[in-house]
Every structure is written in C-alpha cells, then in structure tokens.
N, C-alpha and C positions, 0 to 999 in steps of 0.2 A: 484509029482506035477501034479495038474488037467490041461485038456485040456485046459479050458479056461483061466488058471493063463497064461501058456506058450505063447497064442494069444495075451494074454493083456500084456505080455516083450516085445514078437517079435515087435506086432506094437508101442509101447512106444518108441523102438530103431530104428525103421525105420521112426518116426518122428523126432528123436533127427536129424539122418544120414539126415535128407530132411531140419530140419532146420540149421543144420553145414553148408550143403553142400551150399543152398541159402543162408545163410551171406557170405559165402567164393564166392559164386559168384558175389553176390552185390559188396562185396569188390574189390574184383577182377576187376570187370567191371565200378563199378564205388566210388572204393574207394579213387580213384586222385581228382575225382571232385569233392566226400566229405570234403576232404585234403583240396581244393582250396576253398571251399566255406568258411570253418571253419576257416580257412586262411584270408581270404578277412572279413570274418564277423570282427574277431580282428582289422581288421585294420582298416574297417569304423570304429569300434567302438573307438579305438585309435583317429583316425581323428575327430570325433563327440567332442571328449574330449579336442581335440587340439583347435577346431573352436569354446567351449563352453570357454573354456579359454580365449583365442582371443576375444572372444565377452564382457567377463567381462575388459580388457584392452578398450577394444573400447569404451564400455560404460565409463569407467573412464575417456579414454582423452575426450571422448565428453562433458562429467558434464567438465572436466576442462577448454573445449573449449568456454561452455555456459558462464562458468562463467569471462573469460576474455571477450568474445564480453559482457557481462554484464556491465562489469568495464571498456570497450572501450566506449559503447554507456552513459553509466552514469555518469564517469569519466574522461572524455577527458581533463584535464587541459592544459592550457598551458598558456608559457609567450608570452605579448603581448608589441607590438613596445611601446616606451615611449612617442610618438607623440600625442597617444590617452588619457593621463593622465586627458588632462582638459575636456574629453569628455565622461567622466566615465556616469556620471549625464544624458547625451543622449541616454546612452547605456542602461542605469536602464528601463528607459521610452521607450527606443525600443523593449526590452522583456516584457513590461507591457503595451501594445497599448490601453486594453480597461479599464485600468484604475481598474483591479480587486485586486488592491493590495492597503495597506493603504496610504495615502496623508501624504509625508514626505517635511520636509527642508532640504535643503543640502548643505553642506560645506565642502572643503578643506581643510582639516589642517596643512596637512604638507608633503614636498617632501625630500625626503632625495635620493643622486645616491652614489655608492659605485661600484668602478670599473666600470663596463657595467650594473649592476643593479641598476635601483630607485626604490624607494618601497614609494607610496603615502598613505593618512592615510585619511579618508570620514568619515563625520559625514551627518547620516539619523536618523532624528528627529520629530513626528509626534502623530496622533491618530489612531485608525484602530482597523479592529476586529481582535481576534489572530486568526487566523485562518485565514484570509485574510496575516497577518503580517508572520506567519509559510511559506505561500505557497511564499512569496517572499523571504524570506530566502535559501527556499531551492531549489530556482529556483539560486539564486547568486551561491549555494553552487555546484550546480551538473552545472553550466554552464562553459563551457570553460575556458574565463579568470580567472589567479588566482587568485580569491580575499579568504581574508578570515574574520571571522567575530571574531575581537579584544572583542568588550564590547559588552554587551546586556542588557536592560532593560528590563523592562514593568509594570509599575501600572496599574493593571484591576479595570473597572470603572463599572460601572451599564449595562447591557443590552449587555454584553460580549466587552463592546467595554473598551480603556483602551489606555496610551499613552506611546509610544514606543522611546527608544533610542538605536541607532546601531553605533560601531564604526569599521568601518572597513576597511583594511588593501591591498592594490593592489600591484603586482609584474609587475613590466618591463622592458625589454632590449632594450638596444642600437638595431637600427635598423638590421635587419641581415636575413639572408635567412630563419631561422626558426623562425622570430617573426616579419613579416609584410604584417602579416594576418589581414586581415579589421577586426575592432571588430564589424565592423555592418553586417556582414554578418555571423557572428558566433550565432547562436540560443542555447538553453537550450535544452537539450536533453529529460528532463520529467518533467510534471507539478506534483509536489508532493501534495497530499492535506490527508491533515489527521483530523480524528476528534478528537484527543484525547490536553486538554487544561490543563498544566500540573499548571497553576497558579490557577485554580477553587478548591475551596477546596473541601477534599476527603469526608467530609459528603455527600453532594447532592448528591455522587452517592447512599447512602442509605435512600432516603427518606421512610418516614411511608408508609404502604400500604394504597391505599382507599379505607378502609371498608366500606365507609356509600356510594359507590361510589357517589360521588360529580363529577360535571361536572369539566373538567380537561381545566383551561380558558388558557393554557400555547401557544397550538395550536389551539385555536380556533378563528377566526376573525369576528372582528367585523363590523358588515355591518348598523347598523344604532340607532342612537341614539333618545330616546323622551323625552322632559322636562317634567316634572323636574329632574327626577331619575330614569332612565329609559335605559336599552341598548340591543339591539338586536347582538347574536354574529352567527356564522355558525361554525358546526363542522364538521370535519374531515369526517366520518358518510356522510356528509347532511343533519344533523337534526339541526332545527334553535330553541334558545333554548334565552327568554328573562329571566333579570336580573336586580332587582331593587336594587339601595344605600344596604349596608349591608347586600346583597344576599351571601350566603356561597358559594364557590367554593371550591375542592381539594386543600389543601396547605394556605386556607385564606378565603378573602372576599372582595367584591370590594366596594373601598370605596368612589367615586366620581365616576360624569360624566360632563363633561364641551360639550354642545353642541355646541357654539360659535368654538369651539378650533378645535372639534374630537377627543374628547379621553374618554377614561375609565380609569378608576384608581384602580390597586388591590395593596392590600398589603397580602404576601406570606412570610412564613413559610417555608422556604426550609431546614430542617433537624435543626434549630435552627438560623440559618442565613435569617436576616429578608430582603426581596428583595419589591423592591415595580416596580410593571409591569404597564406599560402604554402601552394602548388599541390603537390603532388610525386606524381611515376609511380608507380606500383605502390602508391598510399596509400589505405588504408580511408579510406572517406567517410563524414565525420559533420558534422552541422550546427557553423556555427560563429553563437552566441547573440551 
C-alpha cells in the first residue's frame, strides 16, 4: 500500500472520529433541548390542530347564530291583545305613513274566539301597482302581529297597475302578560321590495333585438308637444330626439298626440302582446315591461 493511499484512511478516519465524536457531543450537551424542542414543536402542532378544529365549530355556531338573529330580527311573530281587533285597519295605515303602498277598502268579516284565542278575518280590496301591492304584503308578512294572508288576487291592468283582493286572517289573546303589547308601537322589521312581477307574461322577458336600433320610447320622456303631430321626448342619454304621428320607435309607433290633454300615444309590440303606452308631460319615467 502507497504512502499516500495510507494518509488518505488515516485522515478519512480521523474525520469520521471528529464527526462521531461532535454529534455525540451536541448530543450530549444539547440533545435534551433537541428532545424538548421536537417535543414542544408536536405539541404546538397538536394545539394549532385543536384551535383549527375549534375554529371550524365556531364558525358553525356563528352561521347558526347569524341565522337565528336573522329569523329574530325578520321573524318576530307574535300574538297580540284582542282589544286591538277593530284597530287592525289603523295599524295597516301606521306602517304605511306615506302612503307608498296601493289604496285599499277594508272590512271586517268576521270574528270567531275559541278558548283565549279570536282569530279575526279582513278584507283589503283596491288598485295599485304590483310591486307597490308585493312590498305591503310583505311588510304584513315579516311584521310582528300574526296575520296571515287567507286569499290573494290580482287582475293586471295596463301600465302595470291592476286590481287587488286580500283576504286575511289575525290571531289574538285574551289579554295576558305576553300579549299586551301596543300594536302601535310594534314596527316591520324590513321593507322588502323586489322587482320580479310574476303575473307579467314570460314572453316580454324576450323581446326581438333592435337591430335597426330605433329609439327605445319605453324610458324616454316627454317634455313638449307641437300641433299638429308633433312630440318632443328626452332620453336617458340627454339627447332630445323629436317624433311625428307614425314615427317608428323600437317595439312600434306612435300613433297620436293630444296637445290639449299632454300625452303621446304608442302602440307597442312586446313580444306578440299588443300594449299601447301613453306619453304625458311632467310624467316620472319608468320602464314599461
């Protein structure tokens, strides 16, 4: 064996002997606080595992908590004294102060008491737009007092408006410690309003496209009239766009103008259902569906 083979064992084993020797003394000197570190690391990790668990629990009672003050704040029914019976009618009209809901008639029909319970029976009878008529609905429906709504009508008339019949149903106790709560001081929890009008028929939502794009007279207002035949409208835009007798618009044509009156006259093509729209000066602008 050559010289240098022998120097390249010796020293080969005199590094093993130096790296032995130094783990055995790392060990040695600090293989406890290896031990406790490795130790402790498990058990944060354990803990992290436990607190990630715990967090999925919490998260779930809290959806479940959301959803009871949900059903608290939107559902609070209750029964109310039977004193209040004939004063239902004041009660409609004190949750409806500015008058945004449709113009009803209204009558008592009938009281019936059984044990500590009367259960009274109202008729609300009128015209109104659905949509005005929905948002009183479901102001009765999420408000306090029990009522519920027995019968429903509604013939829809021209220009979304349409005549409404409600028949509907009240709960009330004998006077007692949980039921004489002033009904005038109980409010509706939320004004619901939605856009969807389930008596409009389901063509209009797919009218033709306007290809030739024609002026779209649905939203547009009209701000001044000239005889003979003649109508100034404003759109949407800001572009003011005139219109004589038999002028084409998207969906039709307009077919009159009564200067005397204030109006414009179209008749419209909505998907095969024939609508005829009236124009009139000074008129809020709302689409017509």
């Amino acid at each position: 064996m050559s010289k240098h083979v022998l120097n390249t064992i010796i020293l080969m084993v005199l590094l093993i002997i130096i790296l032995v020797g130094g783990l055995f003394y790392i060990h040695e000197k600090y293989g406890k606080k290896i031990n406790d570190i490795q130790s402790g690391y498990r058990d944060e990790k354990e803990e992290y595992q436990r607190l990630q668990n715990f967090k999925v629990e919490v998260d779930q009672k809290n959806e479940e908590l959301r959803e009871l003050k949900y059903q608290l704040n939107n559902f609070p029914t209750m029964t109310i004294d039977k004193k209040y019976i004939h004063q239902v009618l004041l009660y409609f009209e004190e949750f409806d102060p500015n008058g945004e809901f449709f113009q009803f008639d209204y009558s008592v029909n009938s009281i019936k008491s059984r044990d500590e319970v009367t259960e009274a029976t109202y008729s609300l009878s009128g015209n109104g737009n659905f949509k005005e008529i929905e948002s009183f609905i479901n102001y009765l429906e999420y408000s306090p007092p029990l009522f519920f709504i027995q019968n429903f009508s509604f013939s829809s008339q021209k220009n979304g408006q349409g005549t409404i019949k409600l028949l509907i149903r009240g709960v009330f106790l004998e006077k007692s410690e949980k039921s004489d709560r002033d009904i005038f001081s109980i409010s509706p929890k939320i004004h619901y309003s939605k856009e969807y009008n389930p008596f409009e028929p389901l063509i209009t939502q797919n009218l033709p496209p306007n290809t030739l794009n024609l002026p779209d007279i649905r939203n547009a207002k009209l701000i001044s009239l000239v005889a003979p035949e003649t109508a100034w409208f404003k759109f949407g835009d800001g572009q003011l766009k005139s219109f004589e007798v038999g002028g084409r618009v998207y969906l039709g044509e307009m077919t009159s103008i009564d200067v005397e009156e204030g109006i414009a006259v179209f008749k419209l093509n909505m998907g095969g259902i024939k609508k005829v729209l009236e124009k009139k000066l000074n008129e809020k602008v709302s689409d017509v569906q």
